[in-house]
N, C-alpha and C positions, 0 to 999 in steps of 0.2 A: 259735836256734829256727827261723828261714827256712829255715836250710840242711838242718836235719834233717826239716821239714815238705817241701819240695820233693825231699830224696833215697827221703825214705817212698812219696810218689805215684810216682817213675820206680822204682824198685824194685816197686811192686806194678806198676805196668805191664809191665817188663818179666818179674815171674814171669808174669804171665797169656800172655804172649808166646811165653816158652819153658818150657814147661811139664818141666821135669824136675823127674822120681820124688826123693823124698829117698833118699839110700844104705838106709837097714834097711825099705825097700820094693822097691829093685833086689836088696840081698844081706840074704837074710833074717836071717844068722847074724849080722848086726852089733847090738852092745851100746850099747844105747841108756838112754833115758830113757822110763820107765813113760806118761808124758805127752807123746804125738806129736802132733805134728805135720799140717794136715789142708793146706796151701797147700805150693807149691810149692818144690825149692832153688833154683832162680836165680834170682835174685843170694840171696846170704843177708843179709837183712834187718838183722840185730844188727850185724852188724858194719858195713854202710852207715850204720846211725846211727851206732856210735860214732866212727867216722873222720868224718862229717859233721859231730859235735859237736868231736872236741878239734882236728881244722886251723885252726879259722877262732882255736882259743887258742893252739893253734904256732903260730899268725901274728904275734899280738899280745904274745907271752908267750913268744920264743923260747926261754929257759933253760929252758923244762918241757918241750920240745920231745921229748926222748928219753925222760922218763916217761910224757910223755899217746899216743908213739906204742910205745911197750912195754904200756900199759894196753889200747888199741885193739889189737894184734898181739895180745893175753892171750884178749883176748874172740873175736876170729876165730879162732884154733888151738882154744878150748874147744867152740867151734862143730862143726869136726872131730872131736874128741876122744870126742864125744859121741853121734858117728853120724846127727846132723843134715843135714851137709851137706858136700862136695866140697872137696877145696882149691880148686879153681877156682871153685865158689860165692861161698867166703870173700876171692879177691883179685878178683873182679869186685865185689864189697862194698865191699872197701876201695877201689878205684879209682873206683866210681860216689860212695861217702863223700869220697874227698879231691875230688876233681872240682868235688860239688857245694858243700863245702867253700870251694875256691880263688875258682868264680866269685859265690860270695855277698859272700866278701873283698874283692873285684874290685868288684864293683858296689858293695858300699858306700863303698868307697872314693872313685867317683867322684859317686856322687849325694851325699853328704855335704862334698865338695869345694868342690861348686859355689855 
């Protein structure tokens, strides 16, 4: 829950940062969903939680390791798929998601150590 609360705040910070257009606002002709979207793509949001949510379980749960990161890879390609957002949306996502992910791992590790 930390990791995903702390990956939400730096993802909205950084869409307000860089503000880019979602793709069926730069290319009209893109097939989307009836239901758009009013905030920004970068980073794409979905997919930062879901890699913020199943790392810190690849951590502890290595044997799921290759379905919770096919689940999260599922949700960032649909993101695309869908005319939402960028592949490069989608893998700054995934990298702000494992990142924050890794250092929640990290830190608890060693405050609960001690």
């Amino acid at each position: 829950m930390i990791a995903l609360t702390i990956s939400h705040i730096l993802a909205s910070i950084i869409k307000k940062k860089y503000q880019r257009n979602r793709p069926y606002l730069t290319y009209p002709e893109t097939k989307t969903l009836s239901k758009l979207l009013k905030d920004h793509s970068f980073p794409s949001g979905h997919t930062t939680s879901i890699f913020s949510i199943v790392t810190p379980f690849m951590y502890h749960v290595p044997s799921m390791t290759i379905y919770l990161f096919l689940l999260a890879s599922i949700v960032g390609v649909s993101r695309i798929y869908i005319g939402l957002h960028y592949p490069s949306d989608v893998m700054a996502g995934a990298i702000l998601g494992v990142g924050t992910g890794i250092v929640i791992v990290y830190f608890n590790a060693v405050v609960f150590t001690i």
